[in-house]
C-alpha positions in Angstrom: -10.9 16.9 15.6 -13.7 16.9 13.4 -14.0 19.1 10.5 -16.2 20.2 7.4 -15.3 21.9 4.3 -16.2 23.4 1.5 -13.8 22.2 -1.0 -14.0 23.9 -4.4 -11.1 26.4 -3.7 -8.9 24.1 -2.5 -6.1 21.9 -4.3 -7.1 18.7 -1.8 -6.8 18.2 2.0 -2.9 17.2 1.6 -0.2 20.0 1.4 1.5 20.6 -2.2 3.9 22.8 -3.2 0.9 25.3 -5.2 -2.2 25.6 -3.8 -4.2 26.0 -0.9 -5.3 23.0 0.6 -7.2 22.2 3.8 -4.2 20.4 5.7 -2.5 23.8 5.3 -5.3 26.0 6.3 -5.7 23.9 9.2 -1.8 24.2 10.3 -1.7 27.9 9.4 -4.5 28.0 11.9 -3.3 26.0 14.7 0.1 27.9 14.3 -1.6 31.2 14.9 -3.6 30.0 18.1 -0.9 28.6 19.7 2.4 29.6 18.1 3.3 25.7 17.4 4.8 24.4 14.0 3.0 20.9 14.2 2.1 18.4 11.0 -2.1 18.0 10.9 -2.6 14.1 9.9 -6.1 13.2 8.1 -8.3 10.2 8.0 -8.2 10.2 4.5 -6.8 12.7 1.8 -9.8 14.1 -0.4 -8.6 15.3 -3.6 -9.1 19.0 -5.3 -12.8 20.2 -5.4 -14.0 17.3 -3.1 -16.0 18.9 0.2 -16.4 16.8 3.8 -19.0 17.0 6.4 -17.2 14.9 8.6 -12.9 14.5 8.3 -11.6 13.5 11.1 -7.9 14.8 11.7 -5.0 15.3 14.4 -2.2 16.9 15.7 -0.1 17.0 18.7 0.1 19.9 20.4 1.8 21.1 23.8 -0.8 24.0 24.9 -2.3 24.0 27.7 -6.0 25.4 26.1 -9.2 23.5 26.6 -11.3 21.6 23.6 -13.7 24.3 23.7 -10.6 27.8 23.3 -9.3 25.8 20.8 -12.3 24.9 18.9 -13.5 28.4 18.9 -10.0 29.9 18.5 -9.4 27.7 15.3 -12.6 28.8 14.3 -11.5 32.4 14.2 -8.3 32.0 12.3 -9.8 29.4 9.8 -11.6 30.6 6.6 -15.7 30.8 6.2 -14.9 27.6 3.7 -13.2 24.9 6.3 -15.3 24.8 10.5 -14.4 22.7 13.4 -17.1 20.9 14.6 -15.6 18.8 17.3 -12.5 18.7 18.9 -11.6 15.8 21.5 -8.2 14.8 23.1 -6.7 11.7 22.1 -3.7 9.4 23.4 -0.6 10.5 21.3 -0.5 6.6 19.9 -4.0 7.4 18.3 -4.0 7.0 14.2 -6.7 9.2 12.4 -6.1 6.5 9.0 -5.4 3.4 10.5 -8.2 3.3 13.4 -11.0 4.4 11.1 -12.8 0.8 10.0 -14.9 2.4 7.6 -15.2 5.8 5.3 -19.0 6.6 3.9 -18.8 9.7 0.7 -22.1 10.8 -1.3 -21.7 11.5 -4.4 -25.0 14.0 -5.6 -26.0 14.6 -9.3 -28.4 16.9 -10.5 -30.3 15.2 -13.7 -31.9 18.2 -15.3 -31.1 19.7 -18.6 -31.5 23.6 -16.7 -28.7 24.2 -14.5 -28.7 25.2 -11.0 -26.5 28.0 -9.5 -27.2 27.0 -5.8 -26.1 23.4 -6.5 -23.5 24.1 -9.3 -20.5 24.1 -6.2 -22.0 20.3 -4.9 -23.6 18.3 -7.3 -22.6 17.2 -11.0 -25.6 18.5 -13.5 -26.2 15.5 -16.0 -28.6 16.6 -18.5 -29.1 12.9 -20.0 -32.2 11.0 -19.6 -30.9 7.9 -17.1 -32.3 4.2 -16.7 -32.3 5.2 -12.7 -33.3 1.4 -11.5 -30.6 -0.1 -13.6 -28.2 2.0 -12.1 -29.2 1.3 -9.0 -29.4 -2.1 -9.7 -25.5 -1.9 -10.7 -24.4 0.1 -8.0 -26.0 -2.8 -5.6 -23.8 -5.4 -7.0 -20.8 -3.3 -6.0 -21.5 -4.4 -2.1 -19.0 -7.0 -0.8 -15.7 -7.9 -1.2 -14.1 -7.2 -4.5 -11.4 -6.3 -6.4 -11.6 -3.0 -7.3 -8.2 -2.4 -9.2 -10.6 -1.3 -12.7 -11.9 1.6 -10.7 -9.3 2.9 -9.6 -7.0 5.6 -11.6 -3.6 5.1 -10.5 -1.9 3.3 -7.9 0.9 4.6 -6.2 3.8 1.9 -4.7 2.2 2.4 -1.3 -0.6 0.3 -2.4 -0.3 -3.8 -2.6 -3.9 -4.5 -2.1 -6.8 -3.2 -4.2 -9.2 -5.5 -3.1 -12.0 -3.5 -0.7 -15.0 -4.2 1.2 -18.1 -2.4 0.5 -20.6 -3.0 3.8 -23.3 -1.3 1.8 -24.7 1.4 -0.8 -27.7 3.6 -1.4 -29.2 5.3 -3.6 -31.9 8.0 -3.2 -33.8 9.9 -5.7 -35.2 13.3 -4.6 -37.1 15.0 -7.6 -34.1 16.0 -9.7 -31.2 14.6 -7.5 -29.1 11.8 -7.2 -27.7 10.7 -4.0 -25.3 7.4 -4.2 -24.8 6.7 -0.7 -21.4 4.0 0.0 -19.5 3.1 3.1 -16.3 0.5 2.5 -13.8 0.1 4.5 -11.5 2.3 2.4 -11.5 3.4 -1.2 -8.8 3.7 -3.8 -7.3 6.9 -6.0 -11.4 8.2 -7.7 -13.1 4.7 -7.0 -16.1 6.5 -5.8 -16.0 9.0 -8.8 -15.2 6.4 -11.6 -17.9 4.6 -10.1 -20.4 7.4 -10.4 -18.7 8.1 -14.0 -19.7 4.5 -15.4 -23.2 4.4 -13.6 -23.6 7.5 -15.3 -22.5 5.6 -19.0 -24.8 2.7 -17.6 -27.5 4.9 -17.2 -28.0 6.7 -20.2 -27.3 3.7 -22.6 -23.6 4.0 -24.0 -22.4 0.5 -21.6 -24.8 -2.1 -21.1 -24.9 -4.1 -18.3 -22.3 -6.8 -19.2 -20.1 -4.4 -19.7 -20.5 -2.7 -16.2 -20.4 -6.7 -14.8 -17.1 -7.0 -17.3 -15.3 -4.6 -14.9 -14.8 -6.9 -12.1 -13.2 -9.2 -14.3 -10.7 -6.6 -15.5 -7.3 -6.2 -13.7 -6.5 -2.8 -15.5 -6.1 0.7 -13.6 -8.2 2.9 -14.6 -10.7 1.1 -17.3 -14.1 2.4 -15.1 -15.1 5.8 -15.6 -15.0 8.8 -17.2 -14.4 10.2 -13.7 -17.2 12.2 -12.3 -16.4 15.6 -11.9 -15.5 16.0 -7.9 -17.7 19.0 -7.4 -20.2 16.1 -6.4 -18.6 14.2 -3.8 -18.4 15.0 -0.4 -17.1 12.8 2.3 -20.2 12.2 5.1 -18.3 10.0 8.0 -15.3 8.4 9.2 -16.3 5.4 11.5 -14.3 4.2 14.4 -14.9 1.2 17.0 -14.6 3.2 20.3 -15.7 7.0 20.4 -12.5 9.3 21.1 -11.4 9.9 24.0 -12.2 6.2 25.0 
């Protein structure tokens, strides 16, 4: 299935012990449709605050109830935050995570020094004056293969490798917002949001730009950022080679 949410309320996608979260909004859901205690598995695991217009996720599921009764029946039980958009069957051997070749977020910022109530939910206000072509001049060098181990704030024992590909980034400047565009073929713990963090620093004139370049050099958890707040991140796409179903 695909799904988008609105993700302010939530605690992440994963179930925790406190907290809603989308996994278990989704399972309470799926439970209620079809009376089935089944484990919903994500292409990725957004963290608290972070929205998606495009998570792909699945589940296996004995009913006998066609894509379109149990798009519209998850629909009903699911709050106004979290929507099915698409629901497809898949062979039981498909893997949301491990078939995905590539992940694209946006991360939007709203450079004013007034504040905006409709945006305050998606975008992070920034009230600094920022050097926008030096940022984007940064953020461009981030494309390729590195090691991105500096921009990342933890690593759990799950992870051996923290070097990532980056197939491209964007940025685009409308009036007062900020749009980094990135695809890569994955992302470690905040990379996107430490990134935005030290662009930000970059920016506005508290790192230069051998310090940014520094970075890459650096093989310590963590050292990029301040994090940006996740309010401004939102995953866009989860990219496959063969459309579902296939």
């Amino acid at each position: 299935m695909v799904i988008e949410y609105e993700g302010t309320r939530y605690s992440g996608f994963q179930v925790q012990d406190k907290g809603a979260t989308i996994q278990g909004e989704l399972e309470t859901a799926i439970r209620k449709l079809t009376s089935e205690q089944t484990r919903v598995s994500g292409s990725g695991r957004t963290d608290a605050g972070v929205h998606a217009a495009y998570q792909v996720v699945s589940y296996l599921s004995e009913s006998s109830l066609g894509l379109e009764k149990i798009k519209g029946g998850l629909n009903f039980y699911l709050p106004p935050d979290i929507a099915v958009k698409e629901v497809h069957f898949v062979a039981e051997s498909f893997d949301v995570r491990r078939r995905a070749i590539s992940r694209e977020y946006s991360y939007q910022i709203l450079n004013s020094k007034t504040r905006s109530p409709l945006a305050r939910l998606q975008a992070w206000q920034v009230p600094y004056k920022l050097d926008i072509k030096l940022m984007e001049q940064a953020f461009k060098m981030l494309e390729g293969e590195h090691d991105f181990i500096a921009f990342a704030s933890s690593l759990g024992p799950e992870i051996k490798k923290t070097v990532r590909r980056v197939n491209w980034t964007r940025l685009d400047v409308r009036e007062d917002r900020l749009i980094f565009n990135i695809e890569a073929n994955s992302f470690l713990t905040h990379q996107v949001r430490n990134t935005i963090g030290t662009l930000v620093e970059l920016g506005r004139g508290t790192m230069s730009m051998s310090e940014f370049e520094a970075l890459f050099e650096a093989k310590t958890p963590g050292l990029a950022g301040p994090a940006a707040p996740a309010c401004g991140l939102s995953l866009v796409r989860v990219n496959y080679r063969e459309p579902f179903g296939s």
